[in-house]
C-alpha positions as CSV (number, residue, x, y, z in Angstrom):
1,X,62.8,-22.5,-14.2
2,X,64.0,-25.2,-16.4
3,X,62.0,-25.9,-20.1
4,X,60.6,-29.4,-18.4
5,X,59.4,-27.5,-14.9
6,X,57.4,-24.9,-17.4
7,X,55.8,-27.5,-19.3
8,X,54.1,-29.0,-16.0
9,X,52.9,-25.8,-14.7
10,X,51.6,-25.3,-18.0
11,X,49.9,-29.0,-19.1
12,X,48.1,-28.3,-14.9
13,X,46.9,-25.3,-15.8
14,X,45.2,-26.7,-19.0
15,X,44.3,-29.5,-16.8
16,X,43.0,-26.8,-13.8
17,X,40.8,-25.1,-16.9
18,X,39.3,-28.3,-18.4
19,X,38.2,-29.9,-15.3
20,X,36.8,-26.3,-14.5
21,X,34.7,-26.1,-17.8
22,X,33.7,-29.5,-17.7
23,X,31.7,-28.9,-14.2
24,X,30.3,-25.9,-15.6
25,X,28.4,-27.6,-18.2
26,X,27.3,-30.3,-16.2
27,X,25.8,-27.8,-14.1
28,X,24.3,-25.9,-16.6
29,X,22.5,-29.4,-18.5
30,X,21.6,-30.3,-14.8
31,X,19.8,-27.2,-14.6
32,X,18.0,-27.2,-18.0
33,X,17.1,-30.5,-17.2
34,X,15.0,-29.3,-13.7
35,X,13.0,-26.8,-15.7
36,X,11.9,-28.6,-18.9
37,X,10.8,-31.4,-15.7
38,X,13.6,-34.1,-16.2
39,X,15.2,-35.5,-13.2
40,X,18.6,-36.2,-13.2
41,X,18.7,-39.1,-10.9
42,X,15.7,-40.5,-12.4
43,X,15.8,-40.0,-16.0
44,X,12.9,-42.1,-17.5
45,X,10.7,-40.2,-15.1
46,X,9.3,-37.4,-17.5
47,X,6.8,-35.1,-16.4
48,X,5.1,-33.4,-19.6
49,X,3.9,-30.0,-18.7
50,X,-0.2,-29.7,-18.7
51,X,-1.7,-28.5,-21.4
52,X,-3.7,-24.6,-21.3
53,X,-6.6,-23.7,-19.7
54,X,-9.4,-24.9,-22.0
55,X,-11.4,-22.0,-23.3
56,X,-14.6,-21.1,-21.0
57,X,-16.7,-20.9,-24.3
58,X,-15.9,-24.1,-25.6
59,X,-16.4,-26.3,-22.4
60,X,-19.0,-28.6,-22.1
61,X,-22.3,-26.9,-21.2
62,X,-25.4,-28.8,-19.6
63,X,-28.6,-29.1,-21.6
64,X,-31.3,-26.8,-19.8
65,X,-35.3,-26.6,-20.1
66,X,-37.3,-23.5,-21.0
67,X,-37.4,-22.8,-17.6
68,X,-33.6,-22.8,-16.5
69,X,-33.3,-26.2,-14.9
70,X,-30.3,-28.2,-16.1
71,X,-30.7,-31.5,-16.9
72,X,-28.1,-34.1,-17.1
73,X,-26.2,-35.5,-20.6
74,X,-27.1,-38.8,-21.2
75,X,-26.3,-40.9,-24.1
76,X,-29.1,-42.1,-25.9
77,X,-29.6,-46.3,-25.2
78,X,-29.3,-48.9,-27.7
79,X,-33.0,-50.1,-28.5
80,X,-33.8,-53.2,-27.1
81,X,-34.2,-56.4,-29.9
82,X,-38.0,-56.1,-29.1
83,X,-38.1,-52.3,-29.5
84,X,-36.5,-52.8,-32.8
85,X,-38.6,-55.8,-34.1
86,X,-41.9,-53.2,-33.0
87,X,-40.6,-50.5,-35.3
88,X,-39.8,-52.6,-38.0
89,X,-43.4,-53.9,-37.8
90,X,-44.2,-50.6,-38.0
91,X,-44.7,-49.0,-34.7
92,X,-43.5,-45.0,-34.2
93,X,-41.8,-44.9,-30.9
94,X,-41.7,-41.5,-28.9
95,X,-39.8,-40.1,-26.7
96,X,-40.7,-41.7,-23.6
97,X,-42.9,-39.5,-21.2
98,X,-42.9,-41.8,-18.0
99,X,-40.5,-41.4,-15.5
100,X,-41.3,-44.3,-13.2
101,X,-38.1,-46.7,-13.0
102,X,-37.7,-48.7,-9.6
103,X,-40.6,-50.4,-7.0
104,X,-43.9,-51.8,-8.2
105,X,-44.6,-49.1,-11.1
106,X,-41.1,-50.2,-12.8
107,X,-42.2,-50.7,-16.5
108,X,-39.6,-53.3,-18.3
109,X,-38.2,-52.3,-21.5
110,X,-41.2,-49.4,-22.0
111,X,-42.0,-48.2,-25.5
112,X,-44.4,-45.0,-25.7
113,X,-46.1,-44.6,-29.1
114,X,-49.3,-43.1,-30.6
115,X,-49.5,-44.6,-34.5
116,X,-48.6,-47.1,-36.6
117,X,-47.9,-48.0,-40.2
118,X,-50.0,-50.8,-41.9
119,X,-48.5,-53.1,-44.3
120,X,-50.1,-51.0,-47.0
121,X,-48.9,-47.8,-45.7
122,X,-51.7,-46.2,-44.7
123,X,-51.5,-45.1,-40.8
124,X,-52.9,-46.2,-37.4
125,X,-53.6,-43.5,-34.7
126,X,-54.5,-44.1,-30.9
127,X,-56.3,-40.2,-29.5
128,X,-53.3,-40.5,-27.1
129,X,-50.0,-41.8,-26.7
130,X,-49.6,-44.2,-24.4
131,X,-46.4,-46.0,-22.3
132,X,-46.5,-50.0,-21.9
133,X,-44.2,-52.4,-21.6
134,X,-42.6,-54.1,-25.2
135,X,-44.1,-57.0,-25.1
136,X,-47.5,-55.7,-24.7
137,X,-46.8,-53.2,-27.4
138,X,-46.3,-55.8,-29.9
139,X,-48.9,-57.6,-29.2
140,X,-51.3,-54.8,-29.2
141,X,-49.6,-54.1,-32.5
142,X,-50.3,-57.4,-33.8
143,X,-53.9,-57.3,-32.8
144,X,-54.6,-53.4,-34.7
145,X,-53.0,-55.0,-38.0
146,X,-53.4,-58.8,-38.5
147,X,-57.1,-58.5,-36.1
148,X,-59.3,-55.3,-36.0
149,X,-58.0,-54.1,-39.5
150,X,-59.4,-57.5,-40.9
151,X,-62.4,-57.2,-39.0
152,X,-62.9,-53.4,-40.5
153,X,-62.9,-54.6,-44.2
154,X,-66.0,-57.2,-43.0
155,X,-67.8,-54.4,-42.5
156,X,-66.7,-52.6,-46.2
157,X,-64.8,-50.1,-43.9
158,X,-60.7,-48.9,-42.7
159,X,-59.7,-48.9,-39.5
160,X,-58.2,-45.2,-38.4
161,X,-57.8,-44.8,-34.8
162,X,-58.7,-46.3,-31.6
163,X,-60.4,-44.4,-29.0
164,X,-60.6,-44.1,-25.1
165,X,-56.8,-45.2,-25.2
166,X,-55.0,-45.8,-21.8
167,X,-51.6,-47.2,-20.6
168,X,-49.2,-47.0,-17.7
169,X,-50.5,-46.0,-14.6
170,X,-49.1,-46.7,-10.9
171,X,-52.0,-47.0,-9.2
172,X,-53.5,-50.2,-7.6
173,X,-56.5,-52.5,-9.0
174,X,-59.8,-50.2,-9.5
175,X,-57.9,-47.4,-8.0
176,X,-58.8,-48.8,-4.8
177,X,-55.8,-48.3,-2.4
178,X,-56.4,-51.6,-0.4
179,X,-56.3,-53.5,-3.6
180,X,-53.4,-55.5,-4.9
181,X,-51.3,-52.9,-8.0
182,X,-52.7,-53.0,-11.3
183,X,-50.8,-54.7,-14.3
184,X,-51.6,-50.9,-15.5
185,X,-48.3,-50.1,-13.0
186,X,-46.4,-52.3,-14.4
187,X,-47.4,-51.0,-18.1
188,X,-49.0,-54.7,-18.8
189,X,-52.4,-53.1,-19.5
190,X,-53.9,-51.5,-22.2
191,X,-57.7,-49.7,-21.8
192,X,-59.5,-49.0,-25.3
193,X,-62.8,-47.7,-25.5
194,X,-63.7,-48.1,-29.4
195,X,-63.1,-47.7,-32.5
196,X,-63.7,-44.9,-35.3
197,X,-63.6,-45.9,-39.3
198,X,-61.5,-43.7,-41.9
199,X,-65.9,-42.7,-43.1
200,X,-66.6,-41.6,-40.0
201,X,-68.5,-44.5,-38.7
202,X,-67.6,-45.2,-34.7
203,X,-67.8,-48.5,-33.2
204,X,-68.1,-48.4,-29.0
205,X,-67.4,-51.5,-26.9
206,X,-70.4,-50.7,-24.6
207,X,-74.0,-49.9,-25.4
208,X,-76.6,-51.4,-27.3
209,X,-75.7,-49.8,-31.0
210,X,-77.8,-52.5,-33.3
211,X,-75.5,-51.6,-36.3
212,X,-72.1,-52.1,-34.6
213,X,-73.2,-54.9,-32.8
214,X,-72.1,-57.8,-35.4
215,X,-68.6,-55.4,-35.3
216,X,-68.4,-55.6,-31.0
217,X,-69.0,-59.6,-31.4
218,X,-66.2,-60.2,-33.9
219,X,-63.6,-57.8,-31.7
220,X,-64.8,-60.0,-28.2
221,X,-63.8,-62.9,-29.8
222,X,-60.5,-61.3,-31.1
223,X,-59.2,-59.9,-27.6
224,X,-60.3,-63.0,-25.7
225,X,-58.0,-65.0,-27.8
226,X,-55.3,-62.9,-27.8
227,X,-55.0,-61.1,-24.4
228,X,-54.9,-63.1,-21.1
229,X,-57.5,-60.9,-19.5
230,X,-60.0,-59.4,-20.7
231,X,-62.5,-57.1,-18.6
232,X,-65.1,-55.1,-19.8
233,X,-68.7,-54.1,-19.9
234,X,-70.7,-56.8,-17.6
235,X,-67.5,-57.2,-15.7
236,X,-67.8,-54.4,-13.4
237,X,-68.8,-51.1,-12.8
238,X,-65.3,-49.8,-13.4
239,X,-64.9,-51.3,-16.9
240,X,-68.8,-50.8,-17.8
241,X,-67.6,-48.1,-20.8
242,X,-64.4,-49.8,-21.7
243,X,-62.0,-53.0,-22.2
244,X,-59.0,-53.7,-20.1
245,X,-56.7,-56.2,-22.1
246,X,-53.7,-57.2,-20.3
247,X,-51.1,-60.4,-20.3
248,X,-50.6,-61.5,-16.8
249,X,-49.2,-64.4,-16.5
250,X,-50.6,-66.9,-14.1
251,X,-50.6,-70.5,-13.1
252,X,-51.6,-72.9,-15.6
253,X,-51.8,-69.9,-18.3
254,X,-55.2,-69.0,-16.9
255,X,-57.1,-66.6,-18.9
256,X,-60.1,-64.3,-17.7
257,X,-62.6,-63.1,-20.6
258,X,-65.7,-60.9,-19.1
259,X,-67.1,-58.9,-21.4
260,X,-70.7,-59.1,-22.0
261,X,-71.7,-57.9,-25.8
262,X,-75.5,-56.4,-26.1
């Protein structure tokens, strides 16, 4: 074999070797490629592997009662602008305790609260909280601080709670279940029974009292101007030992004020 046949045999076998290697490789990336998730004949498509199994002790566990029911998360809501403007006029909100949501007992924006804070700091109580619609609570708020506190110091006394409080009920008018539903269902009603002084002294709407009767003339005169009905002793028999205050609207901004003072 001459010098110039050698040479060929040997620059094919070099040839033969590097073509040889080079497929191996190509092999060998392809396949690297497939298990870290890369597709060769789509290489933008990458395909992260999923994270671990999350810890059972530090998933997300549903808030349960005393007596093992779950309940669902929810995020607290955002107070309404009227919520806010009733506790920075002092109102306490609660938690609310009424579920009713949908149909004729759907209360709009409802605020439950038992006390409030007078201008001078001193404190407001109702003998029960009570649910109502926003609106009315501000304007029940109104009339504790700007009327009946006013009224109080006429009589060289402080106003510290009202009594025989009621709110939100789904129920029709005089419980009667032929009768139209009561503003009560709506949480547009407020029932209050009286009134009792820091000194002990207690005023009732009803009755003949001689020395709170100068007291139950001033507070008729308040709620009839304020509230757009107003039912209550000399009414009928199912307000004879209380007031119903309410703000219905109706045509003509109609008012109703029945309350006979003796």
């Amino acid at each position: 074999m001459s010098g110039r046949q050698r040479r060929r045999v040997l620059a094919g076998i070099a040839l033969a070797i590097s073509l040889f290697m080079f497929g191996f490789g190509a092999l060998a990336r392809d396949s690297q490629a497939k298990v870290q998730g890369v597709s060769q004949s789509d290489p933008a498509r990458v395909l992260a592997p999923l994270p671990p199994p999350r810890p059972s002790r530090l998933a997300p566990q549903a808030d349960s009662t005393a007596n093992g029911n779950l309940l669902e998360q929810r995020v607290p809501a955002v107070p309404s602008t009227c919520i806010r403007a009733f506790e920075e006029s002092g109102g306490f909100v609660l938690p609310s305790q009424n579920g009713a949501s949908t149909g004729e007992c759907a209360i709009e924006d409802p605020v439950t609260f038992q006390r409030l804070t007078m201008p001078d700091g001193s404190r407001i109580e109702l003998d029960s909280a009570i649910t109502v619609r926003c609106s009315l609570a501000l304007e029940v708020l109104a009339w504790i601080r700007d009327d009946l506190a006013a009224l109080a110091r006429q009589e060289n006394a402080r106003l510290a709670k009202l009594t025989g409080v009621g709110g939100y009920a789904c129920r029709s008018r005089y419980a009667d279940t032929g009768a139209p539903i009561s503003e009560h269902a709506s949480g547009n009603a407020l029932d209050v029974g009286g009134l009792l002084m820091q000194d002990g002294r207690a005023v009732a709407f009803a009755g003949q009292e001689p020395l709170s009767r100068s007291m139950r003339d001033a507070v008729q005169k308040s709620v009839c101007q304020r509230f757009a009905t107003v039912l209550g002793p000399g009414a009928d028999s199912s307000h004879k030992d209380h007031l119903h205050l309410d703000m219905r609207q109706r045509s003509r901004g109609f008012r109703i004020c029945q309350w006979t003072v003796e």
